[in-house]
C-alpha positions in Angstrom: -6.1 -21.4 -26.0 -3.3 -20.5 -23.7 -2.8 -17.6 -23.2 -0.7 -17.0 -19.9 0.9 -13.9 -17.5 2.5 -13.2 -14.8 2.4 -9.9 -12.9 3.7 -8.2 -9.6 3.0 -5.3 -7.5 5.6 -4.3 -4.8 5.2 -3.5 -0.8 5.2 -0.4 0.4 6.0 1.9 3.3 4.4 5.4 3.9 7.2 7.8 5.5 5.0 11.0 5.0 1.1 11.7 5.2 0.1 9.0 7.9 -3.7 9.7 8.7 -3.0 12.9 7.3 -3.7 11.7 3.5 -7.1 11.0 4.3 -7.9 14.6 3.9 -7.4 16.0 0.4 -5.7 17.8 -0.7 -3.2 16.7 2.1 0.3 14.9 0.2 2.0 12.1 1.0 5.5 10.2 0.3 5.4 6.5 0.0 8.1 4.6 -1.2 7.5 1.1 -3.2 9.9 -1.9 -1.5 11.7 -4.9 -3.4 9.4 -7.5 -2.0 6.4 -9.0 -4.4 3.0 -10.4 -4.4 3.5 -12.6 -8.1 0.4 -13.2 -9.7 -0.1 -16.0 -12.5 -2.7 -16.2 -14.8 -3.3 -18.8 -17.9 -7.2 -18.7 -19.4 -8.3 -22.2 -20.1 -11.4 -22.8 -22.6 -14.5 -23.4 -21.2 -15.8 -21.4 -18.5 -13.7 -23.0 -15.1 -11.9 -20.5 -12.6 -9.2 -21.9 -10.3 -7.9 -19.5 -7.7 -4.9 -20.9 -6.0 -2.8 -19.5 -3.0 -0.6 -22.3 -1.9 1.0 -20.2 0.9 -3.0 -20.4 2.1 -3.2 -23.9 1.7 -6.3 -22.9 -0.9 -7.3 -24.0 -3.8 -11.3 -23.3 -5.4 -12.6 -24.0 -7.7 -16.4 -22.6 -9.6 -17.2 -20.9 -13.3 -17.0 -17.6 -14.8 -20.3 -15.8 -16.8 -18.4 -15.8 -20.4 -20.5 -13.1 -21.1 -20.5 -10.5 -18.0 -17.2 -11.6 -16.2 -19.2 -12.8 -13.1 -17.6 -15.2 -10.8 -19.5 -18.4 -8.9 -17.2 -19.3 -6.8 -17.2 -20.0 -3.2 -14.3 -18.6 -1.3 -12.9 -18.3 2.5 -12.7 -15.0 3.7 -9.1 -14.9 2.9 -9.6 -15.0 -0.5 -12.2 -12.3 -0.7 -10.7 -9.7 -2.2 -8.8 -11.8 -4.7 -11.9 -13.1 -6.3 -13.2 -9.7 -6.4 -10.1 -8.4 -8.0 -10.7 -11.1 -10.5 -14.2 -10.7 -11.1 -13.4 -6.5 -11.6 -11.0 -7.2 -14.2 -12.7 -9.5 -15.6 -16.0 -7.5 -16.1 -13.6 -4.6 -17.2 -12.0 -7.2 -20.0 -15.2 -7.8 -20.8 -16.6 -4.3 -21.2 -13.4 -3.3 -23.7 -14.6 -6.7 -25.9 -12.5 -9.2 -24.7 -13.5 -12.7 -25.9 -14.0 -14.2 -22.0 -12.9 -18.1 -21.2 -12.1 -19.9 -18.3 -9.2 -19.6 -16.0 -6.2 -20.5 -13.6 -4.9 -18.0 -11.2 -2.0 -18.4 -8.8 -0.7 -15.7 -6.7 2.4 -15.7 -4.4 3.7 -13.4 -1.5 7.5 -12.8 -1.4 8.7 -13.9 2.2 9.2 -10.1 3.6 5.0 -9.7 3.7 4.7 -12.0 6.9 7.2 -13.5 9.1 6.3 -16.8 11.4 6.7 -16.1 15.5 6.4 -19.0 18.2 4.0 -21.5 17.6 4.2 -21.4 14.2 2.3 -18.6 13.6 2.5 -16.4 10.0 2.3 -12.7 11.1 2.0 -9.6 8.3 4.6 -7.7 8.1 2.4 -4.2 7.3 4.3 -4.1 3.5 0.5 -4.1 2.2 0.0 -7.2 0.8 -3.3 -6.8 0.4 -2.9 -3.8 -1.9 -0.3 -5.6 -3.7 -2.2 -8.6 -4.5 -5.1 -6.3 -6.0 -2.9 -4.9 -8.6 -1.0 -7.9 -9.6 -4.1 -9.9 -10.1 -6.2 -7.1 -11.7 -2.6 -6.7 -14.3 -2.4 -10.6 -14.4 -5.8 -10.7 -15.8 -5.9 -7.5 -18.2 -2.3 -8.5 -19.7 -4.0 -12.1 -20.3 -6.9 -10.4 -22.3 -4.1 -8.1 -24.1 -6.3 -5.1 -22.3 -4.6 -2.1 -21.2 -3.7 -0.9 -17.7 -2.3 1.9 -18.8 -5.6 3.6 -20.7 -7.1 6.1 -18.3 -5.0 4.7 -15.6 -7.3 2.0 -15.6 -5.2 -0.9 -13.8 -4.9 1.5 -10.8 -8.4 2.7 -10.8 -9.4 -1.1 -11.1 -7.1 -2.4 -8.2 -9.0 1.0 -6.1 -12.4 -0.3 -7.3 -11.9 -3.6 -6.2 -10.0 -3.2 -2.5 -13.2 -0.8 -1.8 -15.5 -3.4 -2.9 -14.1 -6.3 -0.6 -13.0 -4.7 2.2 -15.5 -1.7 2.7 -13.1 0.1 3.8 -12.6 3.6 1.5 -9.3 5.1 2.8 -6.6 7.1 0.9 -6.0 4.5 -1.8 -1.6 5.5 -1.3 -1.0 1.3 -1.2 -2.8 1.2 -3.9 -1.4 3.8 -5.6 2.2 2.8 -4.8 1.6 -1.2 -5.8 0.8 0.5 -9.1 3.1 3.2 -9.8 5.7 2.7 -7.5 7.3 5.0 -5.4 5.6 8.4 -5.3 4.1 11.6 -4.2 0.3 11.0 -3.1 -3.0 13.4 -2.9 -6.3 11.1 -2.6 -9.4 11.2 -4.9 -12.2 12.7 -3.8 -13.7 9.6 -1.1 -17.3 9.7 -3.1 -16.0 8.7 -6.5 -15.7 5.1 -4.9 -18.2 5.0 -2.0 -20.7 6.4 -4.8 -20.1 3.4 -7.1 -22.7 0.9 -6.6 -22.1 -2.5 -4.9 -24.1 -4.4 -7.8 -22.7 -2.4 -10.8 -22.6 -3.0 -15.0 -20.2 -3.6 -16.7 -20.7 -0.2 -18.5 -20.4 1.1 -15.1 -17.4 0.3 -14.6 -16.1 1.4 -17.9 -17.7 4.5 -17.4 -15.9 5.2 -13.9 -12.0 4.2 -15.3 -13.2 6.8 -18.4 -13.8 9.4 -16.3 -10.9 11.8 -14.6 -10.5 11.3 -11.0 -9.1 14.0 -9.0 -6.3 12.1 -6.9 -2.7 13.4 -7.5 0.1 10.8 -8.4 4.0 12.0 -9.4 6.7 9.9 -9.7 9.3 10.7 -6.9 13.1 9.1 -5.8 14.1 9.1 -2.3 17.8 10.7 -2.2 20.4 8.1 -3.5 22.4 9.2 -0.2 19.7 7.2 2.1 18.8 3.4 2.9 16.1 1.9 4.3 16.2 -0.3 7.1 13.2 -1.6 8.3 11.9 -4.5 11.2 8.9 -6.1 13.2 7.4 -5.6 16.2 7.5 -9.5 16.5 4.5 -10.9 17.9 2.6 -7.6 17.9 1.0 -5.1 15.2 -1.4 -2.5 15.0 -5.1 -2.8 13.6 -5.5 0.3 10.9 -9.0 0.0 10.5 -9.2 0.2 14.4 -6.8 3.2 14.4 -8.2 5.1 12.0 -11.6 4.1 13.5 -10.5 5.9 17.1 -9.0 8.9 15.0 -12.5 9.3 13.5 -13.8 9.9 16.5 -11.9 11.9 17.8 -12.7 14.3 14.5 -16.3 13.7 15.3 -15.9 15.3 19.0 -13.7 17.9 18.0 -13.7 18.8 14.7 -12.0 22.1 14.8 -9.0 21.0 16.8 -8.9 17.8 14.1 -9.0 20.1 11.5 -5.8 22.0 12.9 -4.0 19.0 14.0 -3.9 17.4 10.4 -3.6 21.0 9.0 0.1 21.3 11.1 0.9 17.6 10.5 0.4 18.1 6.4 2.3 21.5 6.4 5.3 19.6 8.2 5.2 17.4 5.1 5.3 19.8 2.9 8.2 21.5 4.0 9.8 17.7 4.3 8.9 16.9 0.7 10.4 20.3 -0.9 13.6 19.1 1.3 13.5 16.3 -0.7 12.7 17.7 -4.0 15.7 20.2 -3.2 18.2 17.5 -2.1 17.6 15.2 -5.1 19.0 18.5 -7.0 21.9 18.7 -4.9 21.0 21.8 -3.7 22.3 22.8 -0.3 22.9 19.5 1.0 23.5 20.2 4.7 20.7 22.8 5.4 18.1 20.6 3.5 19.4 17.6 5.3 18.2 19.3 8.3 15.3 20.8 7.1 13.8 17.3 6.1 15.3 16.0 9.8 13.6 18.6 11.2 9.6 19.0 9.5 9.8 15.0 9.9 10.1 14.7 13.5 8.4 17.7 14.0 5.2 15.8 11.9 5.7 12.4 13.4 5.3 13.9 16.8 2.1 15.8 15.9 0.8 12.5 14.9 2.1 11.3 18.3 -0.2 13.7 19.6 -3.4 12.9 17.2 -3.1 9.6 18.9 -3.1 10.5 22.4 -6.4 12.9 21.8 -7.8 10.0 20.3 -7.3 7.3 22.6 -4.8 5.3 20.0 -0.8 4.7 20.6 0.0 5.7 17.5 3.5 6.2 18.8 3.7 5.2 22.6 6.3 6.6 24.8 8.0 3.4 24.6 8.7 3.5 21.5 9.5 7.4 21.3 12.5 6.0 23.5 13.2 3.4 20.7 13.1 5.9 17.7 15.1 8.4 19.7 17.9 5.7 20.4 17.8 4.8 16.8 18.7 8.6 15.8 21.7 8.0 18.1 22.7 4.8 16.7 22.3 5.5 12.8 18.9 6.7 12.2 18.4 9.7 10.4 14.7 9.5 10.7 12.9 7.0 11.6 9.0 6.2 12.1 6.7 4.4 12.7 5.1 4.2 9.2 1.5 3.8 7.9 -1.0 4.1 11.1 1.8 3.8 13.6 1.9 1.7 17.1 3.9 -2.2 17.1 3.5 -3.4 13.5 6.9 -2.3 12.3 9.4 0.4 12.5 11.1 2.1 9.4 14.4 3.9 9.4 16.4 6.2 6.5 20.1 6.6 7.5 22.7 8.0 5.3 25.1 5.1 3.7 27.7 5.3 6.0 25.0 4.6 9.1 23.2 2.3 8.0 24.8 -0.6 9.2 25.2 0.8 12.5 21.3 0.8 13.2 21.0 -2.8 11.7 23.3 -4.1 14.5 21.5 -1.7 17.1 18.0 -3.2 16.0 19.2 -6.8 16.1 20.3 -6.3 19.8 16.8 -5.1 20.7 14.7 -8.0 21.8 11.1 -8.6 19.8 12.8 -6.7 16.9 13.1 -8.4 13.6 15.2 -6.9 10.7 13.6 -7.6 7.4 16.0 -7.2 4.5 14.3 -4.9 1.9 15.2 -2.2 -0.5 13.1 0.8 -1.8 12.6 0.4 -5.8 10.8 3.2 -7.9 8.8 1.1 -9.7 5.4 -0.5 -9.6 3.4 -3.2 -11.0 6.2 -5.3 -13.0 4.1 -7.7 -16.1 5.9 -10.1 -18.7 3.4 -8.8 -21.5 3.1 -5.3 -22.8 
């Protein structure tokens, strides 16, 4: 036996539907980036599992149940959701028939997921490696087993399954989304599809749940070909989403209504952004839709501005309002702070002929580091069909 793939699942950077996307049927823009978490997988016979990350300095070792896809293997809190991204795809494998054995599995970031600051310290960069690393491995694994990821949507469903599982966390699945299908527009599933699912599942479970139609929303989308992408770290610093989103709970909690109204105004500035978009990838009425998208962005980045300071969270400090409004006068057409916001990274689009302009104006900014990246409209990339 030796059968052996490799897989990869791309970054990503939300521009539209921060916070916002946690409510359906609220949309979303995210755009998939050229950097890569590579995922190699070669079944072995008997029933050993290896899971190595060398960039981790880890490498475990345990055994698989050939029968149910179950891992024994103890791993360090880092490694958490890899295993359990394993073990899913595994019990899926196994649930479609696949013939189970042992395994090797070796993933790799690209360097644009962390950066290293003084004292030798490896930062994230906030590309989403985590959702990246789901879907590679769950694809690694299926494309070993010749199973689908395509059927049902089932590698995306998988990698959704899995990141709940390990982290607890159940938010809008978009990194998710976008380390599978690359770049796109976003609604989310209805939350209870995966908080329902049980912690100690079948395997017919799980078949059962990638069978059945979820509601979430996914269309394949280009950004403009007359915009790039620049994009750098706060170095140093960054912003805790589960925090974030925790304070922005809250503040729904206290005052539901005025939530409710907030995120209602936010979603229909990205709406009109989006059908900007849509109209500008037509080539129709460039200038006026140019400034259409200009406009509903800012005017939705500063509503989020404002969901932050009702609930206690810089989402976007007056700081670095300063720095995104000195960016728009130094080759910025937009620019955000994407995902949850505050001083994890900053994201800029600027039309060609600017964008160089704004790289030189970041690289003079002290505590700013430019990370070389390009959007790409793919997702998961796997050597075996």
């Amino acid at each position: 036996m030796d059968n052996e793939a490799n897989a990869k699942a791309p970054g990503k950077i939300l521009w539209l539907g921060g916070y916002s996307v946690l409510e359906r049927p609220n949309i979303s823009f995210v755009t998939a980036v050229d950097a890569y978490v590579h995922a190699n997988v070669k079944l072995v016979e008997g029933n050993k599992i290896v899971i190595e990350v060398p960039q981790l300095n880890a490498n475990v070792s345990g055994t698989i149940d050939l029968n149910t896809g179950d891992l024994s293997v103890e791993v360090p809190k880092e490694l958490v959701l890899l295993k359990t991204s394993v073990e899913v795809a595994s019990r899926y494998a196994a649930s479609k028939g696949a013939k189970l054995s042992g395994m090797r599995i070796k993933t790799q970031n690209d360097s644009a997921f962390s950066y290293t600051v003084t004292g030798g310290k490896v930062v994230k960069s906030g590309l989403g490696s985590s959702a990246a690393v789901t879907v590679a491995s769950i694809a690694a694994v299926l494309k070993a087993y010749g199973i689908s990821g395509l059927e049902n949507d089932a590698l995306h469903k998988l990698a959704q399954v899995a990141h709940s599982i390990a982290t607890g966390k159940v938010g809008s699945g978009f990194d998710i989304a976008a380390a599978s299908h690359g770049t796109i527009l976003y609604n989310r599933y209805s939350p209870s599809i995966v908080k329902d699912f049980p912690a100690t599942y079948q395997n017919a479970d799980l078949q059962d749940l990638i069978k059945k139609p979820w509601d979430y929303k996914i269309e394949k989308f280009s950004l403009p070909n007359m915009f790039a992408l620049t994009f750098a770290n706060f170095l140093g610093e960054g912003m805790v989403t589960t925090t974030a989103v925790g304070s922005v709970s809250k503040f729904k909690e206290k005052d539901p209504l005025k939530y409710k109204e907030l995120i209602y105004d936010i979603n229909k500035e990205n709406e009109r952004a989006v059908m900007a978009l849509r109209a500008l990838n037509k080539g129709e009425d460039v200038s006026n839709n140019l400034e259409v998208f200009r406009d509903a962005f800012n005017k939705g980045r500063l509503l989020t501005k404002h969901l932050g300071v009702l609930s206690n969270v810089d989402i976007e400090d007056d700081d670095l309002t300063k720095l995104i409004e000195e960016s728009a006068s130094n080759g910025a057409f937009v620019a955000k702070l994407p995902g949850a916001g505050g001083r994890d990274s900053i994201a800029a689009l600027s039309l060609n002929s600017e964008a160089r302009r704004l790289v030189d104006f970041w690289k003079t900014r002290k505590g700013l580091g430019v990370i070389g990246i390009k959007i790409v409209n793919d997702g998961t990339i796997s050597d075996m069909k």
